[in-house]
C-alpha positions in Angstrom: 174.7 101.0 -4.0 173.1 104.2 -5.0 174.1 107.0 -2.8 170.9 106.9 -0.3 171.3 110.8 0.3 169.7 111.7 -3.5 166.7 109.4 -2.5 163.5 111.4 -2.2 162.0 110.9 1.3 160.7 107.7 3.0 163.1 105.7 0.1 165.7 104.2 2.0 165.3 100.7 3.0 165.6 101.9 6.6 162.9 104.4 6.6 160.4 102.0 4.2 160.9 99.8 6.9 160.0 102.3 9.8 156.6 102.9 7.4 155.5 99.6 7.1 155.8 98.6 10.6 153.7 101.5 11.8 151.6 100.6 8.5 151.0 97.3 9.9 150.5 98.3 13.8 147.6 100.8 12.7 145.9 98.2 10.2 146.2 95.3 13.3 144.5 98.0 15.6 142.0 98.5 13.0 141.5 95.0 12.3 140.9 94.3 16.6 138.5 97.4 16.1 136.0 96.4 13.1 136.3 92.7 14.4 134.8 93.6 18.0 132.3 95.6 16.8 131.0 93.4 14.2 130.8 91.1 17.6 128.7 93.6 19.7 126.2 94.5 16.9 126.0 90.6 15.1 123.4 89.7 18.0 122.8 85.9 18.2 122.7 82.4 16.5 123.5 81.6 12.8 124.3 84.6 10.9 125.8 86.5 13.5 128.3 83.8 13.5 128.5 84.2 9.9 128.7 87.8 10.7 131.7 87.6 12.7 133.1 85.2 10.7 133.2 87.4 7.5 134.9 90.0 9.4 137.5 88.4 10.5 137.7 86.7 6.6 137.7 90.6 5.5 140.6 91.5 8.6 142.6 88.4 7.0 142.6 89.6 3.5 143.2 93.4 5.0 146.4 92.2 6.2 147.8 89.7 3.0 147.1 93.1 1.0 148.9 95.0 3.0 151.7 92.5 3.5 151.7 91.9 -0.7 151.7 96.1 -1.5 154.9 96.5 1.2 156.8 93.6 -0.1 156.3 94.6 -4.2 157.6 98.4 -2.6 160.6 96.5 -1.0 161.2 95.0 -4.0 160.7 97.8 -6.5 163.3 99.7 -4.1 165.7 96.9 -4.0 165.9 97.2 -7.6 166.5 100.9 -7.2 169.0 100.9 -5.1 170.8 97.7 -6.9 170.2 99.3 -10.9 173.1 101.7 -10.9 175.3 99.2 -9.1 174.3 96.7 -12.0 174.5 98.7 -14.7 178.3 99.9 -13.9 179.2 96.6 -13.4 177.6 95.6 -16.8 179.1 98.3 -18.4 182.7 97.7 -16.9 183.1 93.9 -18.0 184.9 93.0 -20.9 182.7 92.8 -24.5 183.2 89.6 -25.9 184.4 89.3 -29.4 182.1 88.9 -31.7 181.9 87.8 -35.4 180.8 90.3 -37.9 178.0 88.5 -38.6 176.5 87.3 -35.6 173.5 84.8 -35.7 170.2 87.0 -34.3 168.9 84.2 -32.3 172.4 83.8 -30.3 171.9 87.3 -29.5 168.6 87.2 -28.1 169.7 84.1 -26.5 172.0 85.6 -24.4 170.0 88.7 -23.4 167.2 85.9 -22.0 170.2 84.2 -19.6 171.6 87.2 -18.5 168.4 89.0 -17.9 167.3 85.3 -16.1 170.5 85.6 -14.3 169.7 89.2 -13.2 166.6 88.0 -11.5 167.8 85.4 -9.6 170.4 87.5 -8.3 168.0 89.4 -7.1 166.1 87.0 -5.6 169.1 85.8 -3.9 169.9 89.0 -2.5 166.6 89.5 -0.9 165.9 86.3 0.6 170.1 87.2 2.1 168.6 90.3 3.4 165.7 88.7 4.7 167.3 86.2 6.2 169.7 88.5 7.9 166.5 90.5 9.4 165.9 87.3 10.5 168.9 86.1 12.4 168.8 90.2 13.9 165.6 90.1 15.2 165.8 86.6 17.0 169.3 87.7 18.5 167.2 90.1 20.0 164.5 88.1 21.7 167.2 86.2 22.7 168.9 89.2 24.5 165.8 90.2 25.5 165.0 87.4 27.5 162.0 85.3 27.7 158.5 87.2 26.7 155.8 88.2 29.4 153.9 85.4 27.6 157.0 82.3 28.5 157.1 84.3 32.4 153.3 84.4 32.7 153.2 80.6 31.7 156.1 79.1 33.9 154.8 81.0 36.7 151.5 79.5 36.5 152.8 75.8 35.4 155.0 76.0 38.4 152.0 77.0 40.5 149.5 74.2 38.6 152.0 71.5 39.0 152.7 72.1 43.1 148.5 71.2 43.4 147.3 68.3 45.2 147.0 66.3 42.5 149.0 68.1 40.1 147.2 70.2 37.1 148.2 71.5 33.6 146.3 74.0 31.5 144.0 72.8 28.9 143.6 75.8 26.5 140.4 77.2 25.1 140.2 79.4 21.4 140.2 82.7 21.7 137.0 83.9 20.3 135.3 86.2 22.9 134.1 83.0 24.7 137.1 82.0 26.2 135.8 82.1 30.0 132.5 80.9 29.1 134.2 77.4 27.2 136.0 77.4 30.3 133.8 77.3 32.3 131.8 74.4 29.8 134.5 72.3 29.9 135.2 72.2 33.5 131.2 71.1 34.1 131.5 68.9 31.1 134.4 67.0 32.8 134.0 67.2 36.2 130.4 68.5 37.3 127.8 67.2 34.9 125.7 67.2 37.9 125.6 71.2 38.1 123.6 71.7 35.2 120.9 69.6 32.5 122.9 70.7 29.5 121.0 70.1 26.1 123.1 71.0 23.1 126.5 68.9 22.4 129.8 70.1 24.3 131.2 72.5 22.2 128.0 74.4 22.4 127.8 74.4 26.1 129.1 78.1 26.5 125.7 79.5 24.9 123.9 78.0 27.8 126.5 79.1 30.5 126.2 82.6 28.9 122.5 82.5 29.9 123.4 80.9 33.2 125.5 84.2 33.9 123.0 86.8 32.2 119.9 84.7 34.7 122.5 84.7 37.7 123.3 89.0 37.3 119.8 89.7 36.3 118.5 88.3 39.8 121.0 89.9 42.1 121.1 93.3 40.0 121.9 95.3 43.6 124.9 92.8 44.2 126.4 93.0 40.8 125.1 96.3 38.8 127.6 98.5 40.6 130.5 96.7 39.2 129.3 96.2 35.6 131.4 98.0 32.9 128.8 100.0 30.8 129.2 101.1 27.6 128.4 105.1 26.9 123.9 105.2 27.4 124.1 101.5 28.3 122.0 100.1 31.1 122.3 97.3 33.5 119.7 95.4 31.0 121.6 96.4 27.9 125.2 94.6 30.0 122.8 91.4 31.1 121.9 91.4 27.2 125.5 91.5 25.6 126.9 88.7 28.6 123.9 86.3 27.1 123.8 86.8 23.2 127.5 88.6 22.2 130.8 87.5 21.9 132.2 89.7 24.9 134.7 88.5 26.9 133.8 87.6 30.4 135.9 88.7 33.4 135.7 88.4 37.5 132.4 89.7 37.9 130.7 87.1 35.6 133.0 84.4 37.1 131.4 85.4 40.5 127.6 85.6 38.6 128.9 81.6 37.9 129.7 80.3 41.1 126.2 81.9 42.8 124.3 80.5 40.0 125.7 77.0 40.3 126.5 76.9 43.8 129.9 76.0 43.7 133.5 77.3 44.3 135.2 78.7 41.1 139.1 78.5 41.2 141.2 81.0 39.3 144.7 80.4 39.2 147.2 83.2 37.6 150.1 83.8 37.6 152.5 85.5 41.0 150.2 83.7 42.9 150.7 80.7 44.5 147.0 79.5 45.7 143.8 80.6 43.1 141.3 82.8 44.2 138.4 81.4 45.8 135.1 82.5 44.2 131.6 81.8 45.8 130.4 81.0 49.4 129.2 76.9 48.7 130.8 73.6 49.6 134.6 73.5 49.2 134.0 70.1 47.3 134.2 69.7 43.4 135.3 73.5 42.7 135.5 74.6 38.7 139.6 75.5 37.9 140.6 77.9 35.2 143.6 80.0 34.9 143.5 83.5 33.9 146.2 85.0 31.9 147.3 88.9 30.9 149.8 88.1 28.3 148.2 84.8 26.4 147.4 87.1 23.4 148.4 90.2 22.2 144.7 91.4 21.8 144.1 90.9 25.4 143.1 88.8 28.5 142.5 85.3 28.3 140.7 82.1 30.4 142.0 78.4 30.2 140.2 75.3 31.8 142.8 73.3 34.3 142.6 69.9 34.3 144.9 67.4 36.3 147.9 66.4 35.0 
């Protein structure tokens, strides 16, 4: 291999590996960034759908460039670092004899399966090197131990499972919705009687999204104090984004909920043994979800619970 210390900067396969990952970290921080505000500003109903939907299309093809410029710079240093190397070795071998008058089509013959050769060596070499990566990196999530993901999940099946009867997690997509579908699939399965819903299942969360806005809009002293606003946002602007955006929901909309409907919410998560209890009505027929920290690397996350 080419001796790495006449490299210019940044050419080593160590340091262009150090450079992509913090290429890639900034561009998935990016990515989060452009989606969520394409989700804030897209409003409601068909095109800001469409809206959101293009930007996460535009995020996808973000990262594939990104992924397709780092691996032809891998490969363009590969070859680098493996020419000399070649070239000595080519060089070195013995020349094989040759007639005086050698037949021009033998020639170029040979040039086309060496040069063929050549490239699947190289190909073989970087899916070795690869490969190795590979093998490294899952030796160390082994060694690391289980992820905050696998403890956050056997903590709350182990919880789910000790319930009277027992209960599993039924998940819900991640799209900014993910307490509202919850909270849809829970009345869809076990409370139909909470609510006239008009629209077909998987449209359900629009219409617990305006259960919640209705709900905080009519206790404003009860619930304004805790709301999260934006920078020049008002209570009105908060009740507006819970009804017509994608924002993810949290505690305070869970609570909105269970006054709304009149009845219990339970929220089970993991270190905890019993759910918390949200809402003052009957004990009978509660709504179950689970809440997780570590579900997805772009944040929090809501599941419906269902039994087992």
């Amino acid at each position: 291999m080419a001796d790495e210390e006449t490299l210019p900067p940044a050419q080593t396969e160590e340091e262009l590996e150090s450079r992509h990952e913090k290429e890639t970290a900034e561009l998935e921080e990016r990515a989060k960034a452009h989606v969520d505000k394409v989700k804030e500003t897209a409003g409601k109903g068909k095109k800001a759908k469409q809206a959101i939907e293009t930007a996460e299309r535009e995020v996808e093809q973000w990262l594939y460039e990104l992924q397709e410029r780092q691996k032809e710079e891998l490969e363009e240093l590969t070859e680098r670092l493996q020419g000399p190397k070649e070239a000595e070795a080519a060089s070195q071998a013995a020349e094989p004899e040759v007639p005086e008058e050698q037949n021009p089509e033998d020639d170029e013959a040979e040039r086309a399966r060496r040069k063929k050769e050549k490239a699947q060596k190289k190909r073989q070499n970087r899916a070795d090197k690869e490969a190795q990566k590979e093998a490294e990196k899952e030796k160390e999530r082994r060694e690391a131990g289980p992820s905050a993901r696998e403890l956050e999940l056997e903590s709350l099946a182990a919880a789910l499972s000790a319930q009277k009867p027992a209960m599993k997690i039924h998940e819900i997509p991640s799209d900014g919705h993910c307490l509202y579908r919850s909270v849809a699939d829970q009345l869809h399965r076990f409370r139909p009687d909470l609510h006239d819903f008009s629209g077909p299942p998987d449209q359900m969360y629009k219409e617990v999204r305006k259960l919640c806005a209705a709900s905080l809009r009519g206790h404003v002293d009860g619930y304004a104090p805790f709301a999260e606003l934006k920078e020049g946002e008002d209570f009105d602007g908060y009740c507006h984004r819970v009804e017509s955006s994608a924002d993810w929901g949290g505690e305070l909309e869970l609570r909105a909920l269970a006054d709304k409907l009149k009845v219990r919410i339970h929220v089970f998560q993991a270190g905890a043994d019993k759910p918390l209890v949200l809402g003052d009505s009957p004990p009978a027929g509660p709504l179950r979800v689970s809440f997780h920290r570590h579900y997805y690397a772009l944040g929090e996350h809501y599941n419906s619970v269902v039994p087992s």
